[in-house]
N, C-alpha and C positions, 0 to 999 in steps of 0.2 A: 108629906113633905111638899113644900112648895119650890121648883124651878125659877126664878125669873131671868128670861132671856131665853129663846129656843133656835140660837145657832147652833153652830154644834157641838160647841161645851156643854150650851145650855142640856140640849138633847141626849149627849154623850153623860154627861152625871144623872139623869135620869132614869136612863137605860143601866147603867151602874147599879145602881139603887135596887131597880126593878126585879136586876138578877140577882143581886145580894138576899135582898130583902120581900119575900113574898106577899108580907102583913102590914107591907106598911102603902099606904095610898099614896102615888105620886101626881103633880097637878105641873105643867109647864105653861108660864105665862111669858109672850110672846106679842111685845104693842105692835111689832109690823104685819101686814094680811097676808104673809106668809112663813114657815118654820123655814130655818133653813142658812138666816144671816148672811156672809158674804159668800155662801156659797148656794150657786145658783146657775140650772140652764136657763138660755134664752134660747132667741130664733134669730139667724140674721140669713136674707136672702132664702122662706124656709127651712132653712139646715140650724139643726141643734147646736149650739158653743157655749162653752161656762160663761157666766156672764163674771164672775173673782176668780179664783183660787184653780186651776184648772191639772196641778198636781200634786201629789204626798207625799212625802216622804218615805221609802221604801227598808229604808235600812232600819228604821226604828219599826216596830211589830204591831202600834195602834192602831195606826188607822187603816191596813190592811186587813187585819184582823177585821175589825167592825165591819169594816164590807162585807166580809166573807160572812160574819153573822146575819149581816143583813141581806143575802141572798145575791149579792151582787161578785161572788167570789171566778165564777164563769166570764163576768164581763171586766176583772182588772186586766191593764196592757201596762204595756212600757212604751217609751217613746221610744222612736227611731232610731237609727246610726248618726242622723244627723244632728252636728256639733253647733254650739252656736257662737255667736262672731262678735267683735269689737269693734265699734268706730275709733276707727284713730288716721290723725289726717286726714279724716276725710274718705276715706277708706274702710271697706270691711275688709278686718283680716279673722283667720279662725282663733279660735281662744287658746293658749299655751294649754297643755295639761299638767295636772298635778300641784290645785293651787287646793289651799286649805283659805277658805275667803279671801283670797286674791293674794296672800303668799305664798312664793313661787318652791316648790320641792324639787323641781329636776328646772334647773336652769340652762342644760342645753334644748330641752323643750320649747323654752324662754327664748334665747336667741334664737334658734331657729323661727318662730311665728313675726317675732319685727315687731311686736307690740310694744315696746321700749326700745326707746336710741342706744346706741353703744355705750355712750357715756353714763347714761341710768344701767345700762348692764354691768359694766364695769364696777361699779360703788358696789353691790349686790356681795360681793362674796367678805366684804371689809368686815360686816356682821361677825365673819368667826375669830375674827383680832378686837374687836370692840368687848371694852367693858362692859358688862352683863350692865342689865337695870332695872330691876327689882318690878313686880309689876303690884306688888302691895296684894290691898285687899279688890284693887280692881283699876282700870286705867282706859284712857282709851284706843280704841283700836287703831283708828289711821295716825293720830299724833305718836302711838308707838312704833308701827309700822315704819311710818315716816323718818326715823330717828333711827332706824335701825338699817334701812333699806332706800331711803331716799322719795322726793315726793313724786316723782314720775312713778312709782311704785304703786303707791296710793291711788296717782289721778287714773292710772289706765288699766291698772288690776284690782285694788280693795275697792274702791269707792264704784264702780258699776257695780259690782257683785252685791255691796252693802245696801247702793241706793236701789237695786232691784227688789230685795228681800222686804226693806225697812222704809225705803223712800224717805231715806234720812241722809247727811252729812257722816262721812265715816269717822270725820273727827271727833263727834256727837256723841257715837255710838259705843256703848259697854263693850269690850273685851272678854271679860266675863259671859255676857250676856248674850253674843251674836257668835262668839268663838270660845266653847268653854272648855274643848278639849286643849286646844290651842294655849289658851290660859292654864290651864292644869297643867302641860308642861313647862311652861316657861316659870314656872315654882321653882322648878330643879333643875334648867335650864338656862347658861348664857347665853346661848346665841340662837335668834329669832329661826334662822333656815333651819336649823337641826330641833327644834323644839314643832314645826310644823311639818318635820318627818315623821315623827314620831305620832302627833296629831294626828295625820295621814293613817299612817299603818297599814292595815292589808286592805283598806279600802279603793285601792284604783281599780279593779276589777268589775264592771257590771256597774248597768245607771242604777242610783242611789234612788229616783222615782219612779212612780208609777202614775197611771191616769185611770179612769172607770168608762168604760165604752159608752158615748153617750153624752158621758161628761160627769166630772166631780160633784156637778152639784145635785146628781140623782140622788147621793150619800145619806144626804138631812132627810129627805124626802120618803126616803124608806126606812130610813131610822125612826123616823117622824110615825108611819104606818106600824111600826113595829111595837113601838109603846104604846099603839091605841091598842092593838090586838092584846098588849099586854096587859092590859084595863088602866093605862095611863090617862090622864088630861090630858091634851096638847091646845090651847086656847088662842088662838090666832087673833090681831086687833084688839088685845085686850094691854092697855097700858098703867104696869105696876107706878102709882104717885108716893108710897111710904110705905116703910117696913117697923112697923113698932110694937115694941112690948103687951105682951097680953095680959088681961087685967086676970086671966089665970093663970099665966104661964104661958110659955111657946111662942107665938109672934103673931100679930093680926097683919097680915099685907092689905094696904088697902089700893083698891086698882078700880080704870074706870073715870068715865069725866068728872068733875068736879061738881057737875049739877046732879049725877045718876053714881056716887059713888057707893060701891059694895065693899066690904073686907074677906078676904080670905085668911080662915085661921090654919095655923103649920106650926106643928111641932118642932120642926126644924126649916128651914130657908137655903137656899145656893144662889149665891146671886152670881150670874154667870152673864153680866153685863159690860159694856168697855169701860175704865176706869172712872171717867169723868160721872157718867150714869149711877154708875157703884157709890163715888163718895156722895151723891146727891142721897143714895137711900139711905146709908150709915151715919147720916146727920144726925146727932141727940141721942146716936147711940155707942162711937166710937171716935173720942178725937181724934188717937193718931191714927186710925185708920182712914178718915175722913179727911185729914191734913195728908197723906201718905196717897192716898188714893190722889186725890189733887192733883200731886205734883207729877204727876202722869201727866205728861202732855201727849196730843194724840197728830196726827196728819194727815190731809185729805190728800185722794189719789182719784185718776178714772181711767177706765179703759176702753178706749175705741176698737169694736170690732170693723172689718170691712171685708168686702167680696169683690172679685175682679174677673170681668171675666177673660180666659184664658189669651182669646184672642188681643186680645188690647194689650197682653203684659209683651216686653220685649222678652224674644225666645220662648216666648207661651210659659212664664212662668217669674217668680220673685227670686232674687238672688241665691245661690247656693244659702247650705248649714236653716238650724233650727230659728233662727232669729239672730237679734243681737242685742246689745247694752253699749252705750253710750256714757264714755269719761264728761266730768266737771265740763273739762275746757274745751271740750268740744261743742259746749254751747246752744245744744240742739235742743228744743220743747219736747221731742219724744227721747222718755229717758230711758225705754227698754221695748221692743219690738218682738212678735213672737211669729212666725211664718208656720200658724196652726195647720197646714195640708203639708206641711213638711215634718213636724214634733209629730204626729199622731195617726197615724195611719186609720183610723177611726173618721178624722176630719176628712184624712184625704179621700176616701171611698165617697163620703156623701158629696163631696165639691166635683169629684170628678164627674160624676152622673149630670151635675148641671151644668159641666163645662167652664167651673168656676174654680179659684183660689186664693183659700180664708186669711187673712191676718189679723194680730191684734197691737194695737199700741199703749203701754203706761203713761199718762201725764200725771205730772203735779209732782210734787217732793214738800217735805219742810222747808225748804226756801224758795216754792216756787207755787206761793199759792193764785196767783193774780191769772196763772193760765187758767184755776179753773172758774175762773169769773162769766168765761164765754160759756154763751148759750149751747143747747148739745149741736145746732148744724155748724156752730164757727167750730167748735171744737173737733169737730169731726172733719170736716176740712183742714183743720190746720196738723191733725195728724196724718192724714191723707199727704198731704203736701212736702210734711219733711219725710215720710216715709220713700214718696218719689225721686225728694232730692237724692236722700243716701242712698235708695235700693237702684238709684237710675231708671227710673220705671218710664220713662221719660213724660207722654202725654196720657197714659195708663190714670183713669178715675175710678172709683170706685163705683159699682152699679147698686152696692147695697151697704149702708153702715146700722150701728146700733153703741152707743153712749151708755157705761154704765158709771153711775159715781157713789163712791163709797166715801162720805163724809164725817171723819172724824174715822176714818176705818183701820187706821194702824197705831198702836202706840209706839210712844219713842223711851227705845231703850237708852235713856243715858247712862255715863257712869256711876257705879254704884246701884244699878236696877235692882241687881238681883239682892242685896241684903235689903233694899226697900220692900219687894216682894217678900222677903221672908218677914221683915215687920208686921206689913198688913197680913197673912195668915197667923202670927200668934195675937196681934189684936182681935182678928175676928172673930179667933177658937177660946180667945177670955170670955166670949159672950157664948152662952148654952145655945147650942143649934144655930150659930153660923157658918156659912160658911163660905169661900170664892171660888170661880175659874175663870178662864178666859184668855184670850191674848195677852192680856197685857199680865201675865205673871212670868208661864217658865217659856214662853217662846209662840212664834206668831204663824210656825207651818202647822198644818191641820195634824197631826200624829202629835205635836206635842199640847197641844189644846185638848184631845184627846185624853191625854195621859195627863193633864192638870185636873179635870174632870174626874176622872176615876179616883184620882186620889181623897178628892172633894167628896165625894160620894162615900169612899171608901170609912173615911173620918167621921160624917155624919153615921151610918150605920153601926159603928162598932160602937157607937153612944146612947142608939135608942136601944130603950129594952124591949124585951119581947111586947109588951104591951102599946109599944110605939112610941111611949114616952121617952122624953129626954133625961139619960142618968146622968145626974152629977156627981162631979168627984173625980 
C-alpha cells in the first residue's frame, strides 16, 4: 500500500495498516524534506516551540492514545490554570465559561465577565420565546447564532473562537461541521441556549487538551521512527505527480521530477493530502470526486513566535490568562495570541532558565490574505507591534522571533461540508483500493485527523485478501 502525504493522517493510516495488517508492505510518500505536515518543533531564542498545532484534543481517545504508542505517554501535560482572554474595547477581559463554540450555557457567567453590553445581554434569553428554526440538513453557524442570540453574540463570542480553529468567517462556517453536537441537538430542539446545554453535558469539568512536553510536533516524528522499525517506507522529498490505473490492476503512483520520473506500484493507495492536492491526483479517475474535492477551498494562516526578555516586559512579565482571541470589529492583524510560558509549564521551565518569555501570534484569515503578503521580518514586527499595543507592553521588543507560514493549510468548512465529505468517500470507495483522510474531511484538530485515518486504513484492509490483493465485491 501506498501512503501519499506523511503528515499525520498520512502517517496515522499507515501505522493503522501496519497493525492491522502484518503481510501487507506499506510505503509513505511525502514531497516535503520532512514527515510530520503542520506539525512541527522548531527553535526560537534556542528553546524548543511547535512551530503549528501545539495542542490535542483530549476528550476524544486518538491522539492520546497514539502518543502513548509511540512512547511519548510519560511526556503528555495539560496546560495550566490559566484562562485565556478576549479583546473587547480595547481591553483584555477573561473569557465567560461555558460556551459550546461561543454559545453561552450559564449566562450569569456571561454578565459577570463584560464581554457583551447589557443590551446584547438582555436579547440573549428571548431565544426560549422565539420560534424554533429548523436547522435542515445543515446551516450556518454565526447566521444561526446570530438570529437566535443577536450579532454582538457572534462578533465577541462565536467568531474568535471559530476564526481561531478555522481562520474563517463564522458566517462561512458549517454548523454541522464545526458544532456537531450542537447541531445534533437542535434536531429536537427549539431553543438555541438549551439545545448547547445539553451539547455541553457533563463536560465542564477538566481542560478538554493536552500538549506533549517538548512540543506536539515530537508526535510525527516518532510515529514516523515507529513505521520504519516496523519495516515501513517513509520517503521524504519525494513528490507524488499521478495516481493511475495499473495496466494489471492496483494503481501505478508515478512520483518524482518530470525529467527522473519513477512509478510506484500499490495495491491499494490513501491519499491523505489537502483537498486541492487530492483533486489534482483523482483527475481521470473520479469526476465527482475530483469536482467535490475542488470545491474545497482552503486558507492561509502564519504564526509568529517571539522571546522577551523578562526585564524589558512591564512587571517582568505579559499580561495575565493563557492568551487571547480577538472579535471582527476589533480590527486588529493578530487574530489570536498565545502567551506560551504561561499555557504550558514545559515552555515556562525552559524560558525561565534564560530569563525570557515565549509568545506566539496567528495572522491571516479568509479575508485577510494581503497581511500575509509581508516578508517574514515585516510580519514579525507587525505582530510584535499589535501584541504591544493590546498586552501594553509598552517599549518591550522582542530579542528573538521565528515566522512560520502554513499556505493553503486549513480547509474551509462551508455549509453543507460534511454530506460533500461523505460524497467524496463513496466516490473514492467506487474505485478498488481507494482511499482519503485528512483535514479537510471529519475535522481539522489532530485526534480527529487521527480518527479519519484509521478509518481509511481500516476500509483498505478489510478489502485486501490475505495475499495482498484487492477483493472485489
Amino acid at each position: 500500500m501506498v501512503v501519499v502525504g506523511g503528515g499525520i493522517s498520512g502517517l496515522s493510516a499507515a501505522w493503522s495498516l501496519c497493525r492491522r495488517r502484518h503481510d501487507v508492505d506499506v510505503t509513505v510518500l511525502e514531497s516535503s524534506d520532512h514527515a510530520g505536515g503542520k506539525l512541527r518543533v522548531g527553535e526560537i531564542a534556542g528553546m524548543a516551540v511547535d512551530l503549528g498545532a501545539e495542542s490535542m484534543l483530549a476528550t476524544r481517545p486518538e491522539a492520546v492514545s497514539l502518543a502513548r504508542e509511540c512512547g511519548l505517554g510519560d511526556d503528555l501535560v495539560q496546560p495550566t490554570s490559566a484562562r485565556p482572554r478576549l479583546l473587547v474595547d480595547g481591553d483584555l477581559r477573561e473569557m465567560p465559561t461555558g460556551l459550546v463554540m461561543g454559545v453561552p450555557t450559564d449566562l450569569a457567567a456571561l454578565a459577570r465577565s463584560g464581554v457583551v453590553s447589557s443590551r446584547a445581554l438582555a436579547q440573549i434569553p428571548l431565544d426560549h420565546v422565539m420560534p424554533g428554526r429548523p436547522v435542515g440538513d445543515d446551516v450556518s453557524l454565526g447566521d444561526y447564532v446570530g438570529r437566535r442570540l443577536g450579532p454582538e453574540v457572534v462578533d465577541r463570542l462565536v467568531a474568535p473562537l471559530v476564526m481561531g480553529v478555522y481562520a474563517d468567517r463564522a458566517v462561512e462556517v458549517s454548523m454541522r461541521a464545526a458544532a456537531p453536537r450542537l447541531f445534533e441537538q437542535l434536531r429536537g430542539e427549539r431553543s438555541l441556549l438549551a439545545a448547547a446545554r445539553r451539547a455541553r453535558g457533563d463536560a465542564a469539568g477538566g481542560n478538554p487538551f493536552a500538549g506533549i512536553r517538548g512540543g506536539v510536533g515530537r508526535l510525527p516524528v516518532a510515529l514516523a521512527d515507529r513505521l520504519v522499525a516496523a519495516g515501513a517506507v517513509v520517503e521524504t522529498s519525494t513528490t507524488v505527480r499521478a495516481v493511475r490505473h495499473g495496466h494489471h490492476g492496483g494503481w501505478d503512483v508515478v512520483v518524482g521530477p518530470t525529467t527522473e520520473q519513477r512509478v510506484v506500484h500499490a495495491d491499494a493507495v490513501v491519499l491523505a493530502v489537502p483537498a486541492p492536492a487530492a483533486a489534482r491526483l483523482v483527475r481521470g479517475l473520479s469526476i465527482q470526486a475530483e469536482t467535490e474535492l475542488a470545491e474545497i477551498e482552503t486558507t492561509s494562516v502564519a504564526v509568529v513566535g517571539l522571546a522577551y526578555r523578562v526585564e524589558d516586559l512591564p512587571d517582568g512579565d505579559l499580561p495575565e490568562g493563557s492568551g487571547y482571541l480577538v472579535p471582527p470589529s476589533e480590527n486588529r492583524p493578530v487574530k489570536a495570541a498565545t502567551f506560551s510560558s504561561h499555557k504550558w509549564q514545559w515552555v515556562a521551565d525552559q524560558a525561565d532558565r534564560e530569563g525570557l518569555v515565549l509568545a506566539r501570534c496567528s495572522l491571516g484569515h479568509a479575508d485577510d490574505v494581503a497581511v500575509l503578503q509581508r516578508d517574514d521580518d515585516e510580519l514579525a514586527a507587525l505582530a510584535a507591534d499589535d501584541l504591544a499595543f493590546v498586552g501594553r507592553l509598552g517599549r518591550a521588543r522582542p530579542v528573538a522571533t521565528t515566522v512560520t507560514r502554513w499556505g493553503g493549510g486549513l480547509p474551509r468548512y462551508a455549509v453543507g461540508h460534511v454530506d460533500r465529505a461523505e460524497r467524496i468517500t463513496e466516490s473514492l470507495h467506487a474505485l478498488p483500493g481507494l482511499a482519503a483522510c485528512g483535514a479537510a474531511f471529519d475535522g481539522v484538530g489532530i485526534a480527529a485527523c487521527i480518527g479519519r485515518a484509521a478509518k481509511a486504513a481500516d476500509w483498505i484492509s478489510q478489502r485486501l485478501g490475505s495475499d495482498g490483493q484487492w477483493r472485489h465485491g
